[in-house]
DSSP file (Angstrom, degrees, kcal/mol; ACC not computed):
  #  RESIDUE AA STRUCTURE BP1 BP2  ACC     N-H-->O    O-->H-N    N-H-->O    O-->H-N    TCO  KAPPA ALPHA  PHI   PSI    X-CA   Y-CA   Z-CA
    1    1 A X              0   0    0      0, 0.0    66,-2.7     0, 0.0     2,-0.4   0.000 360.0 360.0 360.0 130.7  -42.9    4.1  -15.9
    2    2 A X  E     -AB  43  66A   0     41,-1.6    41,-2.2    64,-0.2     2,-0.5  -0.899 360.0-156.6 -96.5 131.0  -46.3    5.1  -14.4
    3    3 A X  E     -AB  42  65A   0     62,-2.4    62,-1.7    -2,-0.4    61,-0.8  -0.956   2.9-157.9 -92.3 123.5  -48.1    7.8  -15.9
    4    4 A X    >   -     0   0    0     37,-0.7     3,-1.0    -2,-0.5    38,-0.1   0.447  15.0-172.4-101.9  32.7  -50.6    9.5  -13.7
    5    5 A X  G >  S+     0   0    0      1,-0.3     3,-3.0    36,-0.2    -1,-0.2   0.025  76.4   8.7 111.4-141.2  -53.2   11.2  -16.3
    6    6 A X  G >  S+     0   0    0      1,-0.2     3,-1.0     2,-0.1    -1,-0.3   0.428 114.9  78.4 -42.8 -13.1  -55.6   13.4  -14.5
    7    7 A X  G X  S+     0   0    0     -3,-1.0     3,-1.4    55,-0.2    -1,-0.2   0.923  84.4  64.4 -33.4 -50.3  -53.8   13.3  -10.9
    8    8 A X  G <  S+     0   0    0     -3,-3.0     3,-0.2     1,-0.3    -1,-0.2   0.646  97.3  63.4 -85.3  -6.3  -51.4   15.6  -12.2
    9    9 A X  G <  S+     0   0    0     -3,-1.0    -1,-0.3     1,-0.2    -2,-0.1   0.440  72.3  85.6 -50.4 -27.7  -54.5   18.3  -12.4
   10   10 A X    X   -     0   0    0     -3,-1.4     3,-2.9    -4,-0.2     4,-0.5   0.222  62.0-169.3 -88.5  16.5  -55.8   18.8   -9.0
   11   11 A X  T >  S+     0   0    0      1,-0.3     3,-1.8     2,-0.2     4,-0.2   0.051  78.8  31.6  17.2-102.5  -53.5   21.5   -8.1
   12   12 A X  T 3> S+     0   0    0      1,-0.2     4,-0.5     2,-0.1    -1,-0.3   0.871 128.3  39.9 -14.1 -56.7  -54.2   21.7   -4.6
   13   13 A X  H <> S+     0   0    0     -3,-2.9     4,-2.6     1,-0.2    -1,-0.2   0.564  91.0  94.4 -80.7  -0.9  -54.9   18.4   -4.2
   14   14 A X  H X> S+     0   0    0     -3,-1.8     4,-2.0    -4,-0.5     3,-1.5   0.928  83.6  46.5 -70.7 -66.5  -52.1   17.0   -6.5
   15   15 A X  H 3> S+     0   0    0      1,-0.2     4,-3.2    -4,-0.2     3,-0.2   0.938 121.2  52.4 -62.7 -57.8  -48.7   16.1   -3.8
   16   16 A X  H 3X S+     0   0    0     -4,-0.5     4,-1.9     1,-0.2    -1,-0.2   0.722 111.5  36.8 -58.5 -18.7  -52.0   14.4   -1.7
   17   17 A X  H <X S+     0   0    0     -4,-2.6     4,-4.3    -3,-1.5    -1,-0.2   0.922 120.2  46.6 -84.8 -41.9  -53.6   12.2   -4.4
   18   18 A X  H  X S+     0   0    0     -4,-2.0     4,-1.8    -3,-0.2    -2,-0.2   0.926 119.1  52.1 -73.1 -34.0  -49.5   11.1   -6.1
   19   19 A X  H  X S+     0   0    0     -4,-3.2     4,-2.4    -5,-0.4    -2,-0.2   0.949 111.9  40.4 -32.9 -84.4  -49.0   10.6   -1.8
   20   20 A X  H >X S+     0   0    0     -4,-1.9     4,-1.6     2,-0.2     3,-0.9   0.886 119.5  48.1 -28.5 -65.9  -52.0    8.4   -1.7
   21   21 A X  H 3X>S+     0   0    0     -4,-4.3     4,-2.5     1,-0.3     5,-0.6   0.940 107.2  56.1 -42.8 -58.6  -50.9    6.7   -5.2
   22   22 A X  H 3X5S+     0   0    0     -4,-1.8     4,-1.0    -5,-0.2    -1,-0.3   0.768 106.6  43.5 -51.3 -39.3  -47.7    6.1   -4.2
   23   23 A X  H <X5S+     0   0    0     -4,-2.4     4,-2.1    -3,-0.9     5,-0.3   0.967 105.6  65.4 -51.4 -59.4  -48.4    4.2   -1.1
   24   24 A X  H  <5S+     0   0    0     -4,-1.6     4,-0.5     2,-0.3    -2,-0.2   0.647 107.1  41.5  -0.1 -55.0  -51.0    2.3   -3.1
   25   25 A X  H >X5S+     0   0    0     -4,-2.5     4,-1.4     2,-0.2     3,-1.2   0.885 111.2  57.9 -77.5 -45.6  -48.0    0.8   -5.4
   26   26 A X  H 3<<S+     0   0    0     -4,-1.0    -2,-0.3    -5,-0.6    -3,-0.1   0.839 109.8  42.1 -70.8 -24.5  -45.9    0.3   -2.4
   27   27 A X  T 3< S+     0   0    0     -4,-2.1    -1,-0.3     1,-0.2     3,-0.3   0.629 113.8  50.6 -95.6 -20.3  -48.4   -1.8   -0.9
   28   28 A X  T <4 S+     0   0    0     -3,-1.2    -2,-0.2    -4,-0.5    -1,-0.2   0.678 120.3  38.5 -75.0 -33.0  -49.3   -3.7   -4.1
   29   29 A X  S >< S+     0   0    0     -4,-1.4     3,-1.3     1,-0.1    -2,-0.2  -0.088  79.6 113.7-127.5  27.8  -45.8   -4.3   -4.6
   30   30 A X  T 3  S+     0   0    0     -3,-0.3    -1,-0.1     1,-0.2    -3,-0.1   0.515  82.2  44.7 -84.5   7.4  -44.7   -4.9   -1.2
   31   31 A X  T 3  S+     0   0    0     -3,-0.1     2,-0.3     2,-0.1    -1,-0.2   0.427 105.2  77.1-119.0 -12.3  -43.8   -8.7   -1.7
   32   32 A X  S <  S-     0   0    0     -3,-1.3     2,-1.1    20,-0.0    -3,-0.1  -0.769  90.6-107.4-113.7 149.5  -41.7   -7.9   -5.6
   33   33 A X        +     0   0    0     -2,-0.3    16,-0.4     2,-0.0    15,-0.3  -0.589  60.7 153.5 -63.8 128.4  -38.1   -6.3   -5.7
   34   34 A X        -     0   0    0     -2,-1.1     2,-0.4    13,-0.1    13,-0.2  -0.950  40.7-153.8-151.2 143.1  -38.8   -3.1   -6.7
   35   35 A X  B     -D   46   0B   0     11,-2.5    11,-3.8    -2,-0.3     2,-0.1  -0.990  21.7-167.5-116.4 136.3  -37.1    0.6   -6.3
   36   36 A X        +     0   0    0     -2,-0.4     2,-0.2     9,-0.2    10,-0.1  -0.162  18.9 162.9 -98.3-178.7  -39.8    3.4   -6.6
   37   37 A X        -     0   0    0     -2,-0.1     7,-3.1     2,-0.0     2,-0.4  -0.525  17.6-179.4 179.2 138.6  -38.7    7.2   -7.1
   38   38 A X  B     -C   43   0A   0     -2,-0.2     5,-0.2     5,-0.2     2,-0.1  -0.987  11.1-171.1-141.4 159.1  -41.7    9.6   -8.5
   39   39 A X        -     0   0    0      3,-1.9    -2,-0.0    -2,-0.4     5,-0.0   0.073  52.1 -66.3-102.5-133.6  -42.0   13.5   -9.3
   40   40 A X  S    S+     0   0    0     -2,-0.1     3,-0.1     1,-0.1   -22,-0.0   0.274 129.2  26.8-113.6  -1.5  -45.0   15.4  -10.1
   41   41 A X  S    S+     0   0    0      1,-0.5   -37,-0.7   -38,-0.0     2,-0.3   0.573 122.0  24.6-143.5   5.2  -46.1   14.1  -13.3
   42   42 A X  E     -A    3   0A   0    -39,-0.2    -3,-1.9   -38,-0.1    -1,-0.5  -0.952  54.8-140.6-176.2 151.2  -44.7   10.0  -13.3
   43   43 A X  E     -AC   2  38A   0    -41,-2.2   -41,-1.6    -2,-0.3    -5,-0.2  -0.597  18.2-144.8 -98.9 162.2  -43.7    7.4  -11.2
   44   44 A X        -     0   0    0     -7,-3.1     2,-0.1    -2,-0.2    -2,-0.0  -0.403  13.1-176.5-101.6  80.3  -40.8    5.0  -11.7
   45   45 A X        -     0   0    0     -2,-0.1     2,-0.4   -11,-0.0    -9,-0.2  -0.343   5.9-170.2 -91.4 124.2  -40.2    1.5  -11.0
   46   46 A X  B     +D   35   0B   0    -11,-3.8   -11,-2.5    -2,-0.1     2,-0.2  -0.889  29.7 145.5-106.2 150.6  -37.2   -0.5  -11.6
   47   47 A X        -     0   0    0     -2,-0.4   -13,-0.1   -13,-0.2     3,-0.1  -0.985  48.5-133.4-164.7 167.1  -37.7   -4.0  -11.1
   48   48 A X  S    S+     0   0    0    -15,-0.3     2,-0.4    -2,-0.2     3,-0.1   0.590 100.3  46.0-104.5   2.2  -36.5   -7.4  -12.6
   49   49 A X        +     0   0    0    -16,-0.4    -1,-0.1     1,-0.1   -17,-0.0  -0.958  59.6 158.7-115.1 149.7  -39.6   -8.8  -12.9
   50   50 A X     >  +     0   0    0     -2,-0.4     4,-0.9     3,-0.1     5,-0.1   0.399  60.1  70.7-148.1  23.4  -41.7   -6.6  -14.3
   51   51 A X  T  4 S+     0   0    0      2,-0.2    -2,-0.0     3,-0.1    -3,-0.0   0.401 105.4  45.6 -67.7  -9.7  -44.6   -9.1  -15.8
   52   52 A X  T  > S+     0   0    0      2,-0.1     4,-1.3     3,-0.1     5,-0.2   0.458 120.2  40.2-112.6 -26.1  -45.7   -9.9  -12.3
   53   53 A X  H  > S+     0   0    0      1,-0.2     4,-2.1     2,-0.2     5,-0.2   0.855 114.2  49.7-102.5 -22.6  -45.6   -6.0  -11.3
   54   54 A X  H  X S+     0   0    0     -4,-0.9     4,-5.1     2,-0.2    -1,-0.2   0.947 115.4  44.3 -58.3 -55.7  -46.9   -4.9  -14.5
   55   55 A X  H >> S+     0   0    0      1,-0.2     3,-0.9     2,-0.2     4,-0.6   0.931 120.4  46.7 -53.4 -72.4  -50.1   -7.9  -13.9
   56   56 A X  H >< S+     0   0    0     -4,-1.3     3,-4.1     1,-0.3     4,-0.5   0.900 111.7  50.1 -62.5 -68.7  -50.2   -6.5  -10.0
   57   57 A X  H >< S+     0   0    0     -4,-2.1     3,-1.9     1,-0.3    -1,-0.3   0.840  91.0  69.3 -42.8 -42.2  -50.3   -2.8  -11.1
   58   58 A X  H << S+     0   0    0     -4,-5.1    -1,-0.3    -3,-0.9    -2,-0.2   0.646  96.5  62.7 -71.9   1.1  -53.1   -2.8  -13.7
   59   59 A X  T << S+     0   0    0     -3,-4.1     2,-0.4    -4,-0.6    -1,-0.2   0.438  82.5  98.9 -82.9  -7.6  -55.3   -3.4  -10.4
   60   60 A X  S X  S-     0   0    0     -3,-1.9     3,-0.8    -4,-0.5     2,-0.2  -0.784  75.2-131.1 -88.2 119.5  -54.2    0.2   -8.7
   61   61 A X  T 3  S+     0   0    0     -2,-0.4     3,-0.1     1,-0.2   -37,-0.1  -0.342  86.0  48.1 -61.6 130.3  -56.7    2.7   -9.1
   62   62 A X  T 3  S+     0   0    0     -2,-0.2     2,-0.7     1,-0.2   -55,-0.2   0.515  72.0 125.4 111.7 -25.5  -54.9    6.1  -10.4
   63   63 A X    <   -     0   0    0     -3,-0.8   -59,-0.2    -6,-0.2    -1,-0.2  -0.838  35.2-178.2 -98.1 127.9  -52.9    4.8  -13.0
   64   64 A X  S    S-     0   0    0    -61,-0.8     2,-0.3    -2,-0.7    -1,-0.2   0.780  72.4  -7.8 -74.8 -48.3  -53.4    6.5  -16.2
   65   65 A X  E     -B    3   0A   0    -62,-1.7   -62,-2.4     2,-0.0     2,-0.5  -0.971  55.4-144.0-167.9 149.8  -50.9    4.3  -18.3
   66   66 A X  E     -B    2   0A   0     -2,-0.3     2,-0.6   -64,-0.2   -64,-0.2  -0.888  29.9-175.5-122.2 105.3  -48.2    1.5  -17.5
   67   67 A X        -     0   0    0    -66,-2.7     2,-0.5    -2,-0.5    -2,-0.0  -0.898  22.0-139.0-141.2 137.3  -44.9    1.9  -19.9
   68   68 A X        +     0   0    0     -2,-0.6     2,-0.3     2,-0.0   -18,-0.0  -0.522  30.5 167.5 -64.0 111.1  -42.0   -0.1  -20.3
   69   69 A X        -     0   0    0     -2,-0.5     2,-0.4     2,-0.0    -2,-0.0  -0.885  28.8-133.5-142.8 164.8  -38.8    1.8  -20.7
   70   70 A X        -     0   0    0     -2,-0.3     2,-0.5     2,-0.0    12,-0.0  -0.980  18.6-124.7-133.5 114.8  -35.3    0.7  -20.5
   71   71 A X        +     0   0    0     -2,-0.4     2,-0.2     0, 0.0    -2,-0.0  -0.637  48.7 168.5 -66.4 105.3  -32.1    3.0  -18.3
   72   72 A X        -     0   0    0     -2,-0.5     2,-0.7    10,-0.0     7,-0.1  -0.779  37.1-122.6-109.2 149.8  -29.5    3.4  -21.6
   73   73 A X        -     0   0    0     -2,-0.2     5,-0.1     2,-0.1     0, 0.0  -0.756  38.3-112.5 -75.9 150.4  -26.3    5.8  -21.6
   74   74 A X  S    S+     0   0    0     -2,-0.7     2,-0.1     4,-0.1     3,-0.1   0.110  76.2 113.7 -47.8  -9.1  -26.8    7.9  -24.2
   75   75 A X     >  -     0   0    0      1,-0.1     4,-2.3     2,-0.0     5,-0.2  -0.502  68.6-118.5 -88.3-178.5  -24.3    7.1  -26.7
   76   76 A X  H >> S+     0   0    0      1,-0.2     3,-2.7     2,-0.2     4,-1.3   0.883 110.8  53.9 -76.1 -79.5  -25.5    5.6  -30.1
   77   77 A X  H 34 S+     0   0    0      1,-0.4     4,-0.4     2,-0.3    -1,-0.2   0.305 106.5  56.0 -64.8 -50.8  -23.7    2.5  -30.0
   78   78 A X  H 34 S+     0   0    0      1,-0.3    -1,-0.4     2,-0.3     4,-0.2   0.738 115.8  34.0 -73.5 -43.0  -25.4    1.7  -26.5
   79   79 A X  H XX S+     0   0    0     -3,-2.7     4,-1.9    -4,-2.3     3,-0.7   0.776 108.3  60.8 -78.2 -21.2  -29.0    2.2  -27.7
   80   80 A X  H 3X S+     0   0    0     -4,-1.3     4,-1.2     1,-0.2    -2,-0.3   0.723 112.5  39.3 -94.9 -12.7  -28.7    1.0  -30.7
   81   81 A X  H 3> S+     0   0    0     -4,-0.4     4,-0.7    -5,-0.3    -1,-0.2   0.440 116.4  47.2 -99.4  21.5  -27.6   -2.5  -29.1
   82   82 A X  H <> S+     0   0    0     -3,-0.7     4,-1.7    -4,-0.2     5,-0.2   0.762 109.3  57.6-107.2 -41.4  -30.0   -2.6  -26.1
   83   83 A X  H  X S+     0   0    0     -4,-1.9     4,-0.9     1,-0.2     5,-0.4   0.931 113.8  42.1 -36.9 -78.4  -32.8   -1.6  -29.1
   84   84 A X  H >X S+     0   0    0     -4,-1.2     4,-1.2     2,-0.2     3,-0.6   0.800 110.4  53.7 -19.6 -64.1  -31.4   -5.0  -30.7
   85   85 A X  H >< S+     0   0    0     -4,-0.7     3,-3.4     1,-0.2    -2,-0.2   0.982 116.9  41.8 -32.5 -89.5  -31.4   -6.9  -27.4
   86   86 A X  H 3< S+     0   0    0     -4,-1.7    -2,-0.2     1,-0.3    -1,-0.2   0.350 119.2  34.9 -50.8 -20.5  -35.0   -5.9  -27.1
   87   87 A X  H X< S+     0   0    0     -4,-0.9     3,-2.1    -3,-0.6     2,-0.5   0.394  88.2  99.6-135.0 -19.0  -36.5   -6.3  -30.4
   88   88 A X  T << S+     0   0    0     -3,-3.4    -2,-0.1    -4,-1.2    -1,-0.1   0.222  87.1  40.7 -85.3  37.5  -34.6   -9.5  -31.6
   89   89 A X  T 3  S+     0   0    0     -2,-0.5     2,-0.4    -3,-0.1    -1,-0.3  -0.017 101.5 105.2-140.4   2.6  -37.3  -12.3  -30.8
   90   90 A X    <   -     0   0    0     -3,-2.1     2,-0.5     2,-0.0    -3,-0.1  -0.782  56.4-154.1 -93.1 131.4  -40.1  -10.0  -32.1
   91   91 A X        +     0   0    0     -2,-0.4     2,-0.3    -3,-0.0    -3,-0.0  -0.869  34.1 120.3 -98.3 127.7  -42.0  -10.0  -35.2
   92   92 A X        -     0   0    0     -2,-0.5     3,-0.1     1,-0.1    -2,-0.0  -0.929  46.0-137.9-164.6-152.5  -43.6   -7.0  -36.8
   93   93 A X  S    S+     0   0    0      1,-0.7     2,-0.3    -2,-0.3    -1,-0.1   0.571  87.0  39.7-143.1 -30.9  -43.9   -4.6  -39.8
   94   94 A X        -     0   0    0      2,-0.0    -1,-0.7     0, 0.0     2,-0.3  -0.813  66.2-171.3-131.3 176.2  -44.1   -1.5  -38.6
   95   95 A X        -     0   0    0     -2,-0.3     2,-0.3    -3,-0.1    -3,-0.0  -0.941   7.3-154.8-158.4 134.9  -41.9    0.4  -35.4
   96   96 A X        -     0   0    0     -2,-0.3     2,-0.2     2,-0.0    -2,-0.0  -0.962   1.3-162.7-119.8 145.9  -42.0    3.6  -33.5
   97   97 A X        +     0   0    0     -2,-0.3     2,-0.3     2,-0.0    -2,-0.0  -0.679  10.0 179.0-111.4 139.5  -39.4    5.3  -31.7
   98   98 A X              0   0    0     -2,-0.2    -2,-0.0     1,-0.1     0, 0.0  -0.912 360.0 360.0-145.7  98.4  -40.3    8.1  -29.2
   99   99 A X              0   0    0     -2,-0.3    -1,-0.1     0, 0.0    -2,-0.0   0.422 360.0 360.0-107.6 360.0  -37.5   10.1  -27.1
């Protein structure tokens, strides 16, 4: 997920600068599978790589912040084993959870 910070500010100018941005990924990323879809206040990218688009991305001028999210159904069962999946080769001490 792309945040774009102060973009989302410019009132007037706001669909032309997330335009601009948005090409700007598309052209950065014109060589990785990727499917794009953006609103007014964040982009999205699904991809299967997303250590090479991630690397590629922190060079685009405009984005505010880069975050890693995972598409879950919504029941518990379902998050609570892709949360597992995700976390079970990791070491830490402390965790936050943010919906």
């Amino acid at each position: 997920m792309i945040k774009y910070g102060e973009l989302t500010t410019k009132k007037g100018n706001r669909n032309l600068f997330i335009k601009i941005l948005y090409e700007n990924i598309k052209k950065v990323l014109s060589n990785c599978n990727v499917k794009i879809h953006k609103d007014r206040v964040r982009m999205f990218i699904e991809t299967p790589d997303v250590d090479l688009c991630i690397k590629k991305l922190s060079k685009v001028f405009g984005i505010h912040a880069i975050v890693i999210a995972y598409k879950v159904e919504s029941e518990k069962e379902k998050i609570q084993e892709c949360v597992l999946d995700i976390i079970k080769n990791e070491e830490f001490n402390t965790f936050k959870v943010e919906t």
